[in-house]
N, C-alpha and C positions, 0 to 999 in steps of 0.2 A: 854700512852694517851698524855701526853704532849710532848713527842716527835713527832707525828702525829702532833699535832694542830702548833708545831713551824716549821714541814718541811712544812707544808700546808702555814704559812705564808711565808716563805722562798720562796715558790714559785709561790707563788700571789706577792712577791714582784717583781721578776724578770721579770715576763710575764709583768707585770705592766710597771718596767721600760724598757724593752723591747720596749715597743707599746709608750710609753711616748717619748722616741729615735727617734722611727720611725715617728710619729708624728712632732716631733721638727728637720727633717729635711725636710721634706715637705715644712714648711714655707720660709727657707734659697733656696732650690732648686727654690720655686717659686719667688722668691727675685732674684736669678743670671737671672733667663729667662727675667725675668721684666730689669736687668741690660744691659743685652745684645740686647735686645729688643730697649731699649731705646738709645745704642751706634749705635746699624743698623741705625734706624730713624735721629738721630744726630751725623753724625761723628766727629763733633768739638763741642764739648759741651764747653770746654774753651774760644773760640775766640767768639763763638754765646755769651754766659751769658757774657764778654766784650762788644761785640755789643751791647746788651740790654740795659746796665744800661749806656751804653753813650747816647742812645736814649733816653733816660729818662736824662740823664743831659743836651742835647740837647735843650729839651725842654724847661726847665723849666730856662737856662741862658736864652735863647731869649727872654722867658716871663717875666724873670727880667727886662730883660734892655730894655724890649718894655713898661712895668707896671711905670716902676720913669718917672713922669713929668722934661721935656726941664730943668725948672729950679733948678730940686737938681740934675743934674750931678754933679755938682761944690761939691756939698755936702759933708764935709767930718768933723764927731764928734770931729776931734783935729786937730792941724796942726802936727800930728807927722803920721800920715797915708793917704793912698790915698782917694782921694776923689771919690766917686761914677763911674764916668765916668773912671777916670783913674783904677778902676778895671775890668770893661767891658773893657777896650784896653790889660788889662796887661791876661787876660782869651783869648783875641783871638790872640795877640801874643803868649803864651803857648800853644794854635792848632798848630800852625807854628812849632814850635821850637818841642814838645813831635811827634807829626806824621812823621814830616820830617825825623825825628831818624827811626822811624817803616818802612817807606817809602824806606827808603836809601837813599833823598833827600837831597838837600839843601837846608837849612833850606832861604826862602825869605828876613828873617828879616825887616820887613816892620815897625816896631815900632810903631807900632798902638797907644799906649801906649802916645809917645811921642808926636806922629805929629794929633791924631783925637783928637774934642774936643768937637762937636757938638750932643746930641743925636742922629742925625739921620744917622751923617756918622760912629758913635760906630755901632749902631745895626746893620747898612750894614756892616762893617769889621767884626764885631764875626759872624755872619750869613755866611760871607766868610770863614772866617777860619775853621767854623765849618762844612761848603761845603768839605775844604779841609781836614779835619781828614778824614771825611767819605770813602775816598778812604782809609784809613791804615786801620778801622776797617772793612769794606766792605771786603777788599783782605786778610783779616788774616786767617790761618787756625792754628789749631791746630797743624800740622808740620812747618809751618812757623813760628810760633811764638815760637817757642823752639831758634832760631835762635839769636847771641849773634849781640848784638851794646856796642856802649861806651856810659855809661851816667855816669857824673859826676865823672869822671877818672875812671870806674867799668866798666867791662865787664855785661851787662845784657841782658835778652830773651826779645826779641820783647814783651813780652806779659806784662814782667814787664816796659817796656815803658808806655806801652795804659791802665796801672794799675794807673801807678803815673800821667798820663794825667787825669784820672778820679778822684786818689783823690785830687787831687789840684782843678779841675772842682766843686769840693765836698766843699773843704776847702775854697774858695773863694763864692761859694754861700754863705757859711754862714756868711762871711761878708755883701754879699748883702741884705741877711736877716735884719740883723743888721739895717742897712740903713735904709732899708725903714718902718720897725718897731719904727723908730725913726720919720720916716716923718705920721706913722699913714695908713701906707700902707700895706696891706693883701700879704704875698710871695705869691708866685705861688703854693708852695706845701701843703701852708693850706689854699687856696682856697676850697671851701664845695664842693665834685664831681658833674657833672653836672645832673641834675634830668631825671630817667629812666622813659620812656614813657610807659604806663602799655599796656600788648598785648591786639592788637584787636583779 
C-alpha cells in the first residue's frame, strides 16, 4: 500500500513539475518576443535613451540661467569657486569642446567662459552651444557611437563622450542648484509640474 501511495506521489510530482517547466517558459519566450519587438521599433536604443536625458538637461540648463536675476550672475558663495555666470559659460563651452569630439570637429573654442559676462549674452551662448551638441546627439546611432576618439589621452566610443557631456551637464547643474537655493530661488527641477487640464 505504501508503495502505491509514494509511486502515486512520485508521479504527481513529476507531472507537476513538468507543467511548472512548461509554464515557466512561456513567460521568458513572451519576454524575448517583447525584446525583439522592441529592438524592430528602436534600432538604437543607446544613442535614443543619450538623446533623451540630454533633452531633459537641455532644458532645464536654459531654465537655470534664464530663472537667476541680471544681478547674481557675479554671485559666487566664496572667492575660491566660479561665480554664477561663469558656470553658465564654462557649460556651454563644454558643448563645444565634448561634441566637437562626437562630431569629429574642431572644437571652436570660443571661451565663453572668459570673454561673456552679461546674462543675457550667457543664455544666448549656452542656447548656441547647446544648438550645437544637438547635431552629435541628433547624428549618433547605435553603430556610430561604438566608434573610438581620444579624450583625455584614452581611446573612447563616441557614446562615452556624449555620456561625460551629460554627466558634467548633471554635475554642474548641481552647482547651479546650489546658487540659487542660496538666492531663495526655486531650480527648475523642483518646480510643482504644470496643472493637468481635466477632460472635457
Amino acid at each position: 500500500m505504501k508503495s502505491h501511495v509514494m509511486a502515486s506521489v512520485v508521479v504527481l510530482f513529476l507531472v507537476s513539475a513538468a507543467a511548472f517547466a512548461q509554464d515557466s517558459k512561456t513567460p521568458q519566450a513572451a519576454l524575448n518576443s517583447k525584446a525583439e519587438q522592441a529592438s524592430q521599433a528602436n534600432p538604437n536604443p543607446f544613442s535614443t535613451y543619450n538623446k533623451i536625458f540630454y533633452a531633459r538637461m537641455k532644458t532645464i540648463l536654459v531654465g537655470s540661467a534664464e530663472k537667476m536675476p541680471e544681478e547674481n550672475y557675479n554671485f559666487k558663495p566664496t572667492d575660491a569657486v566660479r561665480s554664477y555666470g561663469q558656470i553658465v559659460g564654462h557649460l556651454a563651452d563644454a558643448q563645444y569642446n565634448f561634441c566637437s569630439m562626437a562630431l569629429g570637429e574642431t572644437n571652436p573654442g570660443l571661451k565663453i567662459e572668459q570673454t561673456k559676462t552679461t546674462k543675457a549674452d550667457l543664455v544666448a551662448a549656452l542656447k548656441g552651444a547647446l544648438a550645437y551638441c544637438d547635431k552629435a546627439y541628433d547624428g549618433m546611432t547605435d553603430a556610430s557611437g561604438t566608434q573610438t576618439v581620444k579624450l583625455f589621452g584614452m581611446d573612447m566610443p563616441k557614446f562615452g563622450v556624449l555620456n561625460i557631456n551629460n554627466a558634467h551637464d548633471m554635475e554642474h547643474y548641481g552647482n547651479l542648484v546650489t546658487y540659487m537655493r542660496l538666492k531663495n530661488i526655486v531650480p527648475p527641477t523642483s518646480e510643482p509640474p504644470p496643472a493637468v487640464e481635466p477632460k472635457k
